[in-house]
C-alpha positions in Angstrom: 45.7 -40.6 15.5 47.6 -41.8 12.0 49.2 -43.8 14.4 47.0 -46.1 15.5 46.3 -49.8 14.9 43.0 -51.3 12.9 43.2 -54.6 13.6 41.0 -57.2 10.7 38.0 -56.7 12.9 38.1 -53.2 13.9 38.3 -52.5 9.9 35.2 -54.4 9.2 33.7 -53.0 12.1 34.4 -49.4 11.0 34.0 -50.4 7.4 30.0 -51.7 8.4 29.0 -48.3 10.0 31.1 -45.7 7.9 28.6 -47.4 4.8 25.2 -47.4 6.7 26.2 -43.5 7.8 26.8 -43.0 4.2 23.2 -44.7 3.1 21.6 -42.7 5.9 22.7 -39.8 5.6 22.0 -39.6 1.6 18.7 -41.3 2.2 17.6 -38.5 4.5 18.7 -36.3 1.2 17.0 -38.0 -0.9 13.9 -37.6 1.3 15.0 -34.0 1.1 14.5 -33.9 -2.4 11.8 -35.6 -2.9 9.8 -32.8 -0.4 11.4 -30.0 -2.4 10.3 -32.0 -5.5 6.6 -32.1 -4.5 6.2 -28.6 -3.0 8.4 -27.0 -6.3 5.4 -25.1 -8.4 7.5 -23.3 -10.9 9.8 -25.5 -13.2 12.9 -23.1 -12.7 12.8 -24.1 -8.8 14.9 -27.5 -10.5 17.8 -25.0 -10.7 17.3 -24.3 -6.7 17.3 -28.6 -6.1 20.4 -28.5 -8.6 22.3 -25.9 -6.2 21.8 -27.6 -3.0 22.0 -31.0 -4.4 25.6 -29.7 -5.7 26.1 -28.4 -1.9 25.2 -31.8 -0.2 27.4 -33.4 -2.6 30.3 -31.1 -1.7 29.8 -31.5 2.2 29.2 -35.6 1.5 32.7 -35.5 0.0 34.4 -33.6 2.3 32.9 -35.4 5.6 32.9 -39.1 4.5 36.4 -39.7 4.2 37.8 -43.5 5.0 41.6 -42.9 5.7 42.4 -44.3 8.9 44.6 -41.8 9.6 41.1 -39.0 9.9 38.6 -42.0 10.9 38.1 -41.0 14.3 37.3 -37.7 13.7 35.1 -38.7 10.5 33.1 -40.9 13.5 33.3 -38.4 16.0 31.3 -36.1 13.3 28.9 -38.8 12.5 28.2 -39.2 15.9 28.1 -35.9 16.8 25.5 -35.4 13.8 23.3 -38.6 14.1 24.6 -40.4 11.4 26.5 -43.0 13.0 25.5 -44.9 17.2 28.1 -46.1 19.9 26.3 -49.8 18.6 27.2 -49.2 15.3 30.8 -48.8 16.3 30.5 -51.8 18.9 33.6 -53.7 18.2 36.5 -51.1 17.9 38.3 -50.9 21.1 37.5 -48.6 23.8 40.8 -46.4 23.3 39.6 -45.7 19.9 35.7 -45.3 21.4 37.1 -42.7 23.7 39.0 -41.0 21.0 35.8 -40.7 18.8 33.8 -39.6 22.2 36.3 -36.8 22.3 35.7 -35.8 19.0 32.7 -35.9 18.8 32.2 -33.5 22.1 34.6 -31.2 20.0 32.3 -31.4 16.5 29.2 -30.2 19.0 31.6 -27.5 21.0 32.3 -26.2 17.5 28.8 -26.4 16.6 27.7 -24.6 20.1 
């Protein structure tokens, strides 16, 4: 897969919905947070939203990675996992469509 080609447009395409994945996916832990925030009673549950806000942040980094050598299996995972449509990726070709189909079968066999 290193060896494909992103033409100008493909770039921006995958460029657009690697972003609004991003912004999802840390809105919904922000949500997150938020609920843990408002159902917390004790004041040393912030150590408890500092662990798993230190644990998103770790997964975040690992998964949202823009080198377009590991891009279609970064979108096959945000497919597989909601984060990202087939529209949002409307524009990159259909080899590299089928490519991140593939993967993301392989993210939900994995996660089976």
């Amino acid at each position: 897969m290193a060896d494909l080609h992103w033409s100008h447009a493909e770039k921006a395409v995958a460029r657009t919905a690697f972003d609004a994945a991003l912004s999802r996916e840390l809105a919904a832990i922000r949500k997150e947070v938020e609920a843990m925030l408002q159902r917390s009673t004790a004041p040393t549950e912030i150590w408890q939203l500092h662990d798993f806000l230190s644990e998103k942040r770790g997964e975040v980094d690992r998964k949202y990675d823009y080198r377009y050598s590991v891009l279609i299996s970064v979108f096959g995972r945000l497919l597989h996992e909601a984060w990202v449509s087939e529209a949002d990726l409307a524009g990159l070709s259909s080899e590299k469509l089928q490519l991140i189909q593939r993967s993301a079968a392989g993210w939900r066999e994995v996660d089976a």
